[in-house]
C-alpha positions as CSV (number, residue, x, y, z in Angstrom):
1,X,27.6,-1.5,3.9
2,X,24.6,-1.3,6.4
3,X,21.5,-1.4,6.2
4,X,18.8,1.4,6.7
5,X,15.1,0.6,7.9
6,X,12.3,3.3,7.0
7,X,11.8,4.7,10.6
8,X,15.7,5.6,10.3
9,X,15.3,7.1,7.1
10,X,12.5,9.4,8.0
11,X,14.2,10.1,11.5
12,X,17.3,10.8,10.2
13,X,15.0,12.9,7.1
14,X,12.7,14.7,9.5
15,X,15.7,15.6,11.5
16,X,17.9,17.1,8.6
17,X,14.9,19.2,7.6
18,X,14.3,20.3,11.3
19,X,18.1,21.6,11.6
20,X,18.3,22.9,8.1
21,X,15.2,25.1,8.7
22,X,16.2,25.8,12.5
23,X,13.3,24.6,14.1
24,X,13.4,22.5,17.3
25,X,13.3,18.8,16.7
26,X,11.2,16.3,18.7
27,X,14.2,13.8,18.5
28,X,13.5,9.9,18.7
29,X,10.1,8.4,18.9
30,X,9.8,6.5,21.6
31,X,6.5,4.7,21.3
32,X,4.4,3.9,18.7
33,X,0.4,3.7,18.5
34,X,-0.6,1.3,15.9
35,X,-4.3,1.2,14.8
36,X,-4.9,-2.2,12.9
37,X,-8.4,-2.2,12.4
38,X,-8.8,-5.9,11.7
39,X,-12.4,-6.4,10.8
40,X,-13.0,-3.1,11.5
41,X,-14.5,-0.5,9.0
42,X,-12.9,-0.5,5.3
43,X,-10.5,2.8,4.9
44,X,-12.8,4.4,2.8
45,X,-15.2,4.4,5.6
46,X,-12.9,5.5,8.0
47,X,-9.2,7.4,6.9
48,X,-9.5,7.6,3.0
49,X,-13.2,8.5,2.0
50,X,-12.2,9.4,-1.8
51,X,-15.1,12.6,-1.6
52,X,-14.5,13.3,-4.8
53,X,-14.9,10.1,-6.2
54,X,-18.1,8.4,-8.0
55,X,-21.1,7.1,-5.2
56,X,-20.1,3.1,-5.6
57,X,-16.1,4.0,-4.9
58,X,-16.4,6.6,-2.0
59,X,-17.3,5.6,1.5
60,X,-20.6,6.3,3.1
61,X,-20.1,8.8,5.4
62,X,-18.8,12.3,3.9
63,X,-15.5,13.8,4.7
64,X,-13.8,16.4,6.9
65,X,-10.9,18.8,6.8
66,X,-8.2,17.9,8.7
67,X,-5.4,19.4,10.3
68,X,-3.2,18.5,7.0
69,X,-4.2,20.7,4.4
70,X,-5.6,18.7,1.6
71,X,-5.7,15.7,3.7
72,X,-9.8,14.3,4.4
73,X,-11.2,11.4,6.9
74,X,-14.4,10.5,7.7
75,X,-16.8,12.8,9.3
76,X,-17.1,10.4,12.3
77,X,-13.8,11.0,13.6
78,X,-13.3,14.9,14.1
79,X,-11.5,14.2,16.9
80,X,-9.1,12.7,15.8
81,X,-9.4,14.8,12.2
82,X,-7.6,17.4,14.7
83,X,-4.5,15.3,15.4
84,X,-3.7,14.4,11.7
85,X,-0.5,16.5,12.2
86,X,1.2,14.2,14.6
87,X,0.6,11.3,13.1
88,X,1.4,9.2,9.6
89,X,-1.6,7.7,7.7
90,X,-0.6,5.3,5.6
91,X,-3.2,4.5,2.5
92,X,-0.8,2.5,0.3
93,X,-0.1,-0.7,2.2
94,X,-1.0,-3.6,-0.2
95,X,-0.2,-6.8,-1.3
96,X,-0.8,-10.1,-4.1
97,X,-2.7,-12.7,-1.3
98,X,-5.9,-12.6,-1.5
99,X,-6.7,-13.6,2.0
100,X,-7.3,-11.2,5.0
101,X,-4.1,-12.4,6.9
102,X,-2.9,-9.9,9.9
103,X,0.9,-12.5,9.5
104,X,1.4,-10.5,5.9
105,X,0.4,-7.2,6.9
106,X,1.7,-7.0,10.1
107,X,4.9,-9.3,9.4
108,X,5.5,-9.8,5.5
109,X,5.4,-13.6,5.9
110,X,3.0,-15.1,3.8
111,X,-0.1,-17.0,5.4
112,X,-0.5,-20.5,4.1
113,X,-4.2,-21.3,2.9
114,X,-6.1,-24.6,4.4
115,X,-7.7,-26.6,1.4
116,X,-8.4,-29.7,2.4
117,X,-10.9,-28.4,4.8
118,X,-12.7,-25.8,7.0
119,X,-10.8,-24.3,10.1
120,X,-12.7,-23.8,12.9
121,X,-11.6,-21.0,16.3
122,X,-10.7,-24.4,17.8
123,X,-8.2,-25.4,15.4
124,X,-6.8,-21.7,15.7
125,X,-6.6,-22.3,19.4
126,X,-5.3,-25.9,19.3
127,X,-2.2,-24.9,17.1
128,X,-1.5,-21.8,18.7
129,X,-1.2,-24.2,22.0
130,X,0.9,-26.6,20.2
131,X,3.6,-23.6,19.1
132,X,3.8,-22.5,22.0
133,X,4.0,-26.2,23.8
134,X,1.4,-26.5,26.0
135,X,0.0,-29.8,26.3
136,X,-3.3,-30.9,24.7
137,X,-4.8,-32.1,28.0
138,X,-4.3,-29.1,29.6
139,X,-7.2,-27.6,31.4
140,X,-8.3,-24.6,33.3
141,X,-11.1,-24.4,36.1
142,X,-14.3,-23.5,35.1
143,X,-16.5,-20.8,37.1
144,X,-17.8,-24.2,39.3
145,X,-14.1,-25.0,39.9
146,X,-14.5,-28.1,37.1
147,X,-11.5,-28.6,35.4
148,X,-12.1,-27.7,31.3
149,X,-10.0,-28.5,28.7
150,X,-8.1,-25.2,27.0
151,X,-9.4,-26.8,23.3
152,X,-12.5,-29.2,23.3
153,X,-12.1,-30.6,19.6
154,X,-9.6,-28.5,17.8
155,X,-7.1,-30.0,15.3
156,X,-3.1,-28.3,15.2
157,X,-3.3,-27.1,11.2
158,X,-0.3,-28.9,10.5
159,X,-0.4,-27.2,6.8
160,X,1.2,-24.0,8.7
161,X,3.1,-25.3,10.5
162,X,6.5,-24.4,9.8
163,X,9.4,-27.2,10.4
């Protein structure tokens, strides 16, 4: 028995429905626009505004028709308000963590949490150099032509590392 992954599913749905109906099918998708707002605007600022909801749940900015009937973004983005019917909005995505991580979101891996102590962008970049093995003394030139090391005083997270 195989296995079916949700792109199939609505493919092979979309598809059935287009031939059932006669219409003219699109076929396969062959590229995909993702919009990950990371540290962007919240959705209900942006592509789920709740209008009807009370003032301390629904976004700021009021809401517009879109070209989905019934279906309501933010009034800042009536551009692309007009192209609601070729694309998939997805408001439902959530999960248990209680951390911002793009890994679960984007991958369903969990992120592991630092305790012992505060990670700095340097630590980021020093173990994202280390996974991908380049060396610690590394360096690149600088706009003088100096050589400059990639990480100045980063430490590799060894807590996500994974063996």
């Amino acid at each position: 028995m195989g296995a079916v992954s949700v792109p199939q599913l609505l493919c092979s749905e979309s598809l059935a429905a287009a031939q059932e109906a006669n219409l003219p099918s699109f076929g396969r998708a062959k590229n995909i626009l993702l919009l990950y707002l990371q540290g962007a605007a919240s959705q209900l600022e942006t592509w789920d505004p709740k209008p009807d909801a009370p003032e301390g749940i629904r976004g700021k900015w009021g809401a517009i028709s879109t070209a989905i009937p019934g279906v309501a973004i933010c009034e800042k983005l009536p551009r692309l308000s007009r192209l609601t019917d070729r694309m998939a909005i997805i408001r439902s995505m959530t999960h248990d963590n209680s951390n911002h991580s793009n890994l679960y979101t984007l991958s369903g891996a969990i992120a592991a949490f630092v305790k012992d102590r505060p990670v700095s962008p340097e630590d980021i970049l020093a173990t994202m150099y280390h996974l991908k093995g380049i060396p610690e003394e590394t360096t690149i030139p600088d706009r003088r032509k100096r050589p400059m090391k990639l990480v100045d005083n980063g430490s590799i997270i060894e807590e996500i590392l994974v063996s």
